[in-house]
N, C-alpha and C positions, 0 to 999 in steps of 0.2 A: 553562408546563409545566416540571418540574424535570428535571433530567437526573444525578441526582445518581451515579447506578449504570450507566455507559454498558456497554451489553454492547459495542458495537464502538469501537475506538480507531482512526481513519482518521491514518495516519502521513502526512504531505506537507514531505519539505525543500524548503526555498528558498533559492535565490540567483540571484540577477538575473534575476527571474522576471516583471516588471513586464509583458510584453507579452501573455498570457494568464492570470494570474494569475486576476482577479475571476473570471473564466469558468470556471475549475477549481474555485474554492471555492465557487464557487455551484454547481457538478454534486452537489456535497456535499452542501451545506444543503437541497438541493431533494430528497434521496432519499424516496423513501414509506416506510421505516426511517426512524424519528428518532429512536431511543435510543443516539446516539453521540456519542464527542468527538472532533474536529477537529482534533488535536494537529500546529500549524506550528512546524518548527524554520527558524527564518532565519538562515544560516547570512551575518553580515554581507555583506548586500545594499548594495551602494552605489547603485543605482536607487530608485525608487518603489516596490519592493514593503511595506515596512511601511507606508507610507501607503494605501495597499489594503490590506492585511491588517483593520490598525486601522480601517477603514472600515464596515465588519462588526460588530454590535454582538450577531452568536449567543452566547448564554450555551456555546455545547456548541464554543466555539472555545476551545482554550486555545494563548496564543502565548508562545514561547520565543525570546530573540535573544542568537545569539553574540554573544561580545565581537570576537571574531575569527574570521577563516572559518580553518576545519578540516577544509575538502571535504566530497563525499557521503557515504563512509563513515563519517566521524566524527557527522556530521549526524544522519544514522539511526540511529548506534546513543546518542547522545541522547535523539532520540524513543521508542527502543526505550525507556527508561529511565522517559518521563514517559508511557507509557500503562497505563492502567488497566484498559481493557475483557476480556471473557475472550477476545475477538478482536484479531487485528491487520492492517487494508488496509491495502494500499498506493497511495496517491497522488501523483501529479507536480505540477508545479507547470503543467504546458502541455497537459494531456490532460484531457479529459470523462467522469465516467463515466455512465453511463445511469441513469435516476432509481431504476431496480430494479436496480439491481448489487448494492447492502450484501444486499436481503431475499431474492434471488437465492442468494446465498453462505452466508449468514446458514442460511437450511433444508436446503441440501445440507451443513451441516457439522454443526447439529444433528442431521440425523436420518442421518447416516453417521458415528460418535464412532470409528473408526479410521482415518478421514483427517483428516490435521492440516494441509495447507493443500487449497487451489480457487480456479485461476483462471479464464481464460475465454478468448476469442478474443478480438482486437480490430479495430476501423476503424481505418488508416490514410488520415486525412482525407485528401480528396482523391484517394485513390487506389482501393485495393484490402482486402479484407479478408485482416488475418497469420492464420491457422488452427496450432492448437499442439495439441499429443498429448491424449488427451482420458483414458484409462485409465492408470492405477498403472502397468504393465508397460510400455507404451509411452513413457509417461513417463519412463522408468528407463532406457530403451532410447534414447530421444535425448540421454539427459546425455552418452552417449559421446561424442558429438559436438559438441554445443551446446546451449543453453538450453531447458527444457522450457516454460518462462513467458514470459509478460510482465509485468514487473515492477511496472509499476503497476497489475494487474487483479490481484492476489492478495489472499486471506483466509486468516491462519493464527492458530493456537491459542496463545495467548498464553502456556498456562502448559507448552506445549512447551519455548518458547524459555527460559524463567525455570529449569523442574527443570533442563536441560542447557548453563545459561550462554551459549547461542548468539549471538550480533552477528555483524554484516556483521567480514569481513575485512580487512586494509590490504592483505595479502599477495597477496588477490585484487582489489588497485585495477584497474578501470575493466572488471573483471567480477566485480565484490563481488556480483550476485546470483545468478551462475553459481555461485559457491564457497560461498554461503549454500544452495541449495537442495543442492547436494552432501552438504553435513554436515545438515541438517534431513531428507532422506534415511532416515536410519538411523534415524528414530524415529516410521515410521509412513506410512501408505497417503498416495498425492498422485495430484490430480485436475484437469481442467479440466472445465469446462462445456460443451456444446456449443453455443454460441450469441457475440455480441457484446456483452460488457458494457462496453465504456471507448472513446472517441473518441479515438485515440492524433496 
């Protein structure tokens, strides 16, 4: 099957990501959605992750390797670059998502066209489940404080980000997704799911 026209583009950086890795790309490949691309940025891995990545012969895997590592922020907004889909996931390199997450996301963004992302709740293996705002307003209402997401269970509109030049921030390192959903914000309804989509 061809994949020529992925409606969804699954973003995942890496780096030194060797110890869970296969187990994350495979959450991927395995969704019951399969019209997507896979887009890996490896953000010079000095472990085994390219030899896993390359291990994978999915056509709907497209791999990208820095020459140099430029951190997370830089990493993603790479990926932001090389995706096509009219969607954008987000995935990690050490997290699971559930085999219905993309088709899951995928109909609540279709059939609600003024919400421009949707996340979900997630598992924290081993432990407990994280529960995150579930409506627009409440949503909006925890930014005051802290993150309304989880950064890897999200789905957003591709061409959100494109008309209004959006990328992760430097200025918000090592809460560049705090300060990304801040300015994505202003353009439009945000949502979670109520349920468990990602193995965190």
């Amino acid at each position: 099957m061809k994949y020529d026209n992925p409606i969804i583009s699954v973003l995942m950086p890496v780096y030194n990501g060797s110890a869970f890795l296969k187990e994350a790309i495979e959450s991927i490949l395995n969704q019951t959605f399969e019209n997507f691309e896979l887009i890996i940025v490896n953000d010079a891995s000095v472990d085994d992750s390219e030899k896993i990545i390359l291990s994978f012969s999915d056509e709907r895997i497209k791999y990208h390797r820095n020459a140099v590592n430029i951190g997370l922020v830089g990493a993603l907004n790479t990926g932001i670059k090389l995706c096509s889909g009219k969607y954008i996931a987000r995935m990690d390199q050490d997290d699971l998502s559930r085999d219905n997450r993309l088709s899951k996301q995928l109909d609540f963004l279709e059939n609600n066209p003024e919400y421009i992302i949707v996340g979900s709740h997630i598992q924290i293996i081993g432990k407990g489940i994280l529960y995150y705002p579930i409506s627009d307003e409440s949503i909006k209402t925890r930014m005051l404080i802290g993150t309304p997401f989880a950064h890897p269970a999200v789905m957003m509109r591709a061409d959100i980000l494109s008309a209004n030049n959006l990328f992760y921030l430097e200025t918000y390192k090592h809460a560049e997704d705090y300060g990304f959903w801040v300015e994505l914000s202003r353009f439009g309804k945000m949502a979670n799911l109520d349920e468990v989509l990602l193995d965190y």
